[in-house]
N, C-alpha and C positions, 0 to 999 in steps of 0.2 A: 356344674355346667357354666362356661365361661362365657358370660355378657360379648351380645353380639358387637356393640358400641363399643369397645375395649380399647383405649386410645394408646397410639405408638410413644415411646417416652422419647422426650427432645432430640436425648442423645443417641439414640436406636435412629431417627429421620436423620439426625447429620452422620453418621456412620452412612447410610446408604448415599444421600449424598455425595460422601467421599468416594465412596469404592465405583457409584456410578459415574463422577466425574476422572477416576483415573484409568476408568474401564475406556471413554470415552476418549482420552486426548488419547491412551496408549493406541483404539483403534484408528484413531486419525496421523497418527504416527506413522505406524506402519504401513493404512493404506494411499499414501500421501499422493501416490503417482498416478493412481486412477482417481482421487477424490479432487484434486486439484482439477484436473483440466475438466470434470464433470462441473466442479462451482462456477470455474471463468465461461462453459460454455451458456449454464443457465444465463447468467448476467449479462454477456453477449446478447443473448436469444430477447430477456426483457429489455435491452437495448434497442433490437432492431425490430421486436415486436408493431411498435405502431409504423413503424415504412412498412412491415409486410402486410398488415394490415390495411394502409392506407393502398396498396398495388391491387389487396383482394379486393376492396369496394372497387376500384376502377374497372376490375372485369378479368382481373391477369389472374390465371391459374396459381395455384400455394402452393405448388413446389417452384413454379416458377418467381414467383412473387419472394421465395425464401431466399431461392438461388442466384435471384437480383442485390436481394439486399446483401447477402453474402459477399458476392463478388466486389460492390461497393463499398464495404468494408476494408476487403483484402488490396483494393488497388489503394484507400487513401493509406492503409497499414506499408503498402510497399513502398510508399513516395514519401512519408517518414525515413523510413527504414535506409530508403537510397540518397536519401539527403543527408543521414546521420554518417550513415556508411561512408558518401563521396568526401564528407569532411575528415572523417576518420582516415583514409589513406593520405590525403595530405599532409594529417598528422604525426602520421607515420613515417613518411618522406623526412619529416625535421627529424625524427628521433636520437640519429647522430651527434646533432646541433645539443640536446638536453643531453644525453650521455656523456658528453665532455664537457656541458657548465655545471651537470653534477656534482663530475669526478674533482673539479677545483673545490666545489662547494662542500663535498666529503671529505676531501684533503685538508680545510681548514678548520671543517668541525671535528676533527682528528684531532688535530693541532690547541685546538683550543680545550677540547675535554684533556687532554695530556695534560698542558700547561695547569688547569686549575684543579682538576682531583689530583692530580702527582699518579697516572696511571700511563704505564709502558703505551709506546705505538701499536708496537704488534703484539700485544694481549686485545685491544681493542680491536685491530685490522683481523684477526684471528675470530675474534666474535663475530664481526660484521661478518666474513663470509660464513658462517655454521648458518648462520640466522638467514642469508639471501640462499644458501644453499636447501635450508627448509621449505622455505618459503617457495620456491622453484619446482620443488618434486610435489607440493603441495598445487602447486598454480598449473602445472601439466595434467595431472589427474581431476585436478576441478572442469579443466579447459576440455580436456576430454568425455567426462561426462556430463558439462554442461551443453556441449554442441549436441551429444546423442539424443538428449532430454528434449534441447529447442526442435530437433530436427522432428523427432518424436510427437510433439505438440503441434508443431507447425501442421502434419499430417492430420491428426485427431482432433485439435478442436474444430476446425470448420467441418466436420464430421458431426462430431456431437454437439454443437451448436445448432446444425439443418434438423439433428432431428428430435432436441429440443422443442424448435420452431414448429416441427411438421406434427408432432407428436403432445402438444401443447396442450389439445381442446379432452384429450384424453387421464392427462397429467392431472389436469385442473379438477376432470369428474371422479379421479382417485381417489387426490385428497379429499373432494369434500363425501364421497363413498366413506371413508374413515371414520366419519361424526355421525351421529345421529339426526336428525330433520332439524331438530330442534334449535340445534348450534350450528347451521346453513349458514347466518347471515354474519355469524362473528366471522367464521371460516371466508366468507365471502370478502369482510370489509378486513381483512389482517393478509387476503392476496392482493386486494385493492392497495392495500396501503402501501404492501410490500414492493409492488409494482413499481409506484411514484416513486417510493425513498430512492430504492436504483436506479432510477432512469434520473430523477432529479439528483442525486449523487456524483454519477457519471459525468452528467452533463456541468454542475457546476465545478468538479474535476477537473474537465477539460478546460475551461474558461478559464480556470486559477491557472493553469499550468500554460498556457497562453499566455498571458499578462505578465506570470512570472518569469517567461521563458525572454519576452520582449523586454522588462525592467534589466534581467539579467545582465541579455546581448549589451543595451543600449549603455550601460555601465562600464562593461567590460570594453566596449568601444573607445569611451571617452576617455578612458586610463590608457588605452594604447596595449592592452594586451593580447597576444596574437590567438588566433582561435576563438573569438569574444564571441561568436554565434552559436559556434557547437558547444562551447561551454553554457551558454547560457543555455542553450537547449535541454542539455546534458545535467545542469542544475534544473530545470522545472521538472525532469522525468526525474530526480532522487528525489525533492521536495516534493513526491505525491505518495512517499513512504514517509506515515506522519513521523514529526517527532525526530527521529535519528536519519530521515533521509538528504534535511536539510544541514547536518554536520558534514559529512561526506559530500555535498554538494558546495561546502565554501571552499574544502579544504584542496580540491583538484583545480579552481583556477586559482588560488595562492601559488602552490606547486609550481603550474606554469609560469605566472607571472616571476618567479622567483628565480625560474631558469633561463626565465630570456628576457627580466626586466632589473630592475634594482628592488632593494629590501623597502624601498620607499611607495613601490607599485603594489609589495603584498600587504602594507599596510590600507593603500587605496582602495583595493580590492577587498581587505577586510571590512572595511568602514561601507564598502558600496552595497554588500551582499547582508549585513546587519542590518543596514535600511530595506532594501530590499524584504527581508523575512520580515521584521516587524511590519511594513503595509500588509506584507499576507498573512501574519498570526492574527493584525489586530481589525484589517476592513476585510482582505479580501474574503479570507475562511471563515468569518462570520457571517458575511453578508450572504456568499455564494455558496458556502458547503455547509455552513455549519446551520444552516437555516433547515436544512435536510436532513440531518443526523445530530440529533440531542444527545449527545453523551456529555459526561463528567469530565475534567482536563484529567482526574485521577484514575479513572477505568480505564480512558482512552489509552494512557502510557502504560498502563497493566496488562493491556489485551494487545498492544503491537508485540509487547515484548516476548508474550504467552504465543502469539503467531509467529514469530520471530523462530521462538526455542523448538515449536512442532513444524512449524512449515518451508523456515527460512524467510527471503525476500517475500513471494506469496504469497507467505502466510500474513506479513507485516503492514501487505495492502488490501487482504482480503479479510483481516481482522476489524475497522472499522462498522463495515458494512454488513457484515455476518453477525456482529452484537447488536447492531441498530433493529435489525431483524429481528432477533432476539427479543427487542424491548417490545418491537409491538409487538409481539407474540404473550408475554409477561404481562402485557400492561391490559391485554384481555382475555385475563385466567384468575379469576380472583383470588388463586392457591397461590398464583406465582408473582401476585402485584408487589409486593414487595421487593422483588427482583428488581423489578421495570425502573421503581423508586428508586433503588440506588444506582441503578445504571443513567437516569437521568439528570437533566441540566437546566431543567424550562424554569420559567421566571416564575411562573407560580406556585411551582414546586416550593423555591425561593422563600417568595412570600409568606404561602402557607405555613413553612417551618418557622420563621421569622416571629411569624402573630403568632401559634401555640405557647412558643418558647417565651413569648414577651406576657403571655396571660397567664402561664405558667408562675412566674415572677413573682406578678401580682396577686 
C-alpha cells in the first residue's frame, strides 16, 4: 500500500509546470480578442472605482454614478484623440514636402552604397521596391484589421468596463467564495493591494508621460523641428511601452527632422531625446512608477517581450502590471514565495542576500 505522504520528484513538479505554463500562454494566445479588452476593462473599472464611489457617498444612484464616470473618461479620451488627430492631418498635408526630400535622400543613399560595396544601381533599386512592395500589402491588411479591431473595442470596452463597475460588489464575494474562512483576510489584503498597485500605476503612468511628453515638445521646439508637439506627444505615448517603446519613439522625430532639417538637427534631436530618457529611466520611473511596481530590470525585459510575442503592442503594456500582480499574489502563498523573490527588486531583498552571502564567506 502506497504511503499517503508520497512526495512528487522535482522533475515530475517542473514537467507540470511546463505543460501548465504552455497550456497557458497557448490559451491566451488564442483567446487574445475577448481577453484583452476584458484586462483593459478591469483596470479601467479599478481606475475609476473611487470617483464612482466617491458619487455613491454623495447620494448619485451606481449606474448612474458609473455612467458619469464613464462618460468622463470617454470625453478627456476624445480631446486627446482630437488633438492628436487635428495635428495628424497637418501632417499629412506636408506629406508631399517629405516624399520628395526622401526621394533626393534615397537617391543619394543609392549612390553612395554603389560607390563603396561596388554594387549595380538597379539590383539595389530592384530590392528597394520588392521590399516597399512587401511592406505595402503587409501595411493594407494590418491597417484594415487594425481599424476593425479599434472600431471593435471602441464599442465593447465601455461596455465591459460599466459592468465591471456595476458588477463589482459580486465579483469581489466570488473570489473570496473560492477560499475557505480561513484565508478571508490574505484574499482580502492581495485585492487591497492589487487595487493601489493599478491605480497607483496608472496614475504615476500618466504623470511620467506628461513631463515626458512636455521635456519632449520643449526640445524639439528649441532645435526647430516642425511638428515638435505631436511628436513629443507621440514620443511620451511609445515611452509607456517599457524598454522598446522608447527606441521607436527617438527614431520618428530623427526621420522628421532629417526630411525637413539638416544631418546636424538629427544629431540634435539625438542628443535631446538621450537626455530626455535618461531623466525618465533614472528620476522619473523610479521616483513615480517604479515605487509602485517592484520588479527586476531582468524580468521586466523578459516579460514585455513574452507580451510582445502573445499579445503584441498590449500585451507589452499590460505585461508590467499583470506580473506585479502576480508578485503579490506569490509573495502570499508560501508554495509560491519563491516566485515573488525573484520577480522582485526591493532593497532588502538586496540587503538580505548581501549579508547571507557575506556570512556565508566567513
Amino acid at each position: 500500500m502506497e504511503s499517503p505522504n508520497l512526495k512528487i520528484p522535482t522533475y515530475l513538479k517542473l514537467a507540470q509546470i511546463i505543460i501548465g505554463l504552455i497550456g497557458l500562454f497557448y490559451i491566451l494566445y488564442v483567446g487574445q480578442d475577448i481577453i484583452i479588452p476584458v484586462i483593459f476593462a478591469v483596470i479601467i473599472g479599478i481606475l475609476l472605482n473611487p470617483v464612482v464611489n466617491f458619487l455613491v457617498k454623495k447620494g448619485v444612484n451606481r449606474v448612474v454614478a458609473i455612467s458619469l464616470a464613464l462618460v468622463g473618461l470617454i470625453i478627456v479620451g476624445a480631446g486627446i484623440g482630437f488633438f492628436i488627430g487635428s495635428q495628424l492631418a497637418h501632417f499629412v498635408d506636408t506629406l508631399p514636402q517629405f516624399k520628395q526630400k526622401f526621394q533626393v535622400l534615397q537617391k543619394d543613399a543609392i549612390d553612395w552604397v554603389s560607390q563603396t560595396f561596388n554594387v549595380s544601381k538597379p539590383r539595389i533599386t530592384t530590392w528597394m521596391a520588392e521590399t516597399r512592395k512587401g511592406l505595402a500589402s503587409s501595411s493594407i491588411i494590418g491597417k484594415t484589421l487594425g481599424a476593425m479591431t479599434s472600431l471593435l473595442v471602441l464599442v465593447i470596452l465601455p461596455v465591459y468596463t460599466f459592468l465591471v463597475l456595476y458588477y463589482k460588489p459580486r465579483i469581489l464575494e466570488f473570489i473570496e467564495r473560492l477560499f475557505k474562512k480561513k484565508d478571508h483576510d490574505v484574499v482580502d489584503e492581495v485585492l487591497r493591494e492589487t487595487k493601489t498597485l493599478i491605480q497607483g500605476y496608472l496614475i504615476g503612468l500618466s504623470i511620467e508621460a506628461t513631463i515626458v511628453a512636455i521635456m519632449n515638445s520643449a526640445a524639439l521646439l528649441i532645435i526647430g523641428v516642425q511638428y515638435a508637439v505631436l511628436l513629443g506627444v507621440i514620443g511620451a505615448l511609445l515611452n509607456l511601452i517599457p524598454y522598446l517603446g522608447g527606441l521607436i519613439a527617438i527614431a520618428l522625430p530623427m526621420l522628421v527632422a532629417l526630411a525637413t532639417g539638416s544631418p546636424i538637427d538629427v544629431l540634435w534631436v539625438l542628443i535631446a531625446y538621450i537626455v530626455v530618457q535618461f531623466i525618465d529611466n533614472n528620476f522619473l520611473v523610479p521616483k513615480i512608477v517604479g515605487s509602485k511596481v517592484r520588479l527586476n530590470a531582468l524580468i521586466s525585459i523578459i516579460i514585455v517581450l513574452v507580451g510582445n510575442a502573445i499579445w503584441g503592442i498590449p500585451g507589452m503594456f499590460l505585461s508590467i502590471p499583470l506580473t506585479a500582480i502576480l508578485k503579490v499574489i506569490f509573495d502570499r502563498i508560501d508554495a509560491l514565495k519563491p516566485f515573488g523573490f525573484v520577480l522582485g527588486d526591493e532593497e532588502s531583498t538586496k540587503r538580505g542576500f548581501a549579508l547571507k552571502r557575506h556570512d556565508g564567506a566567513q
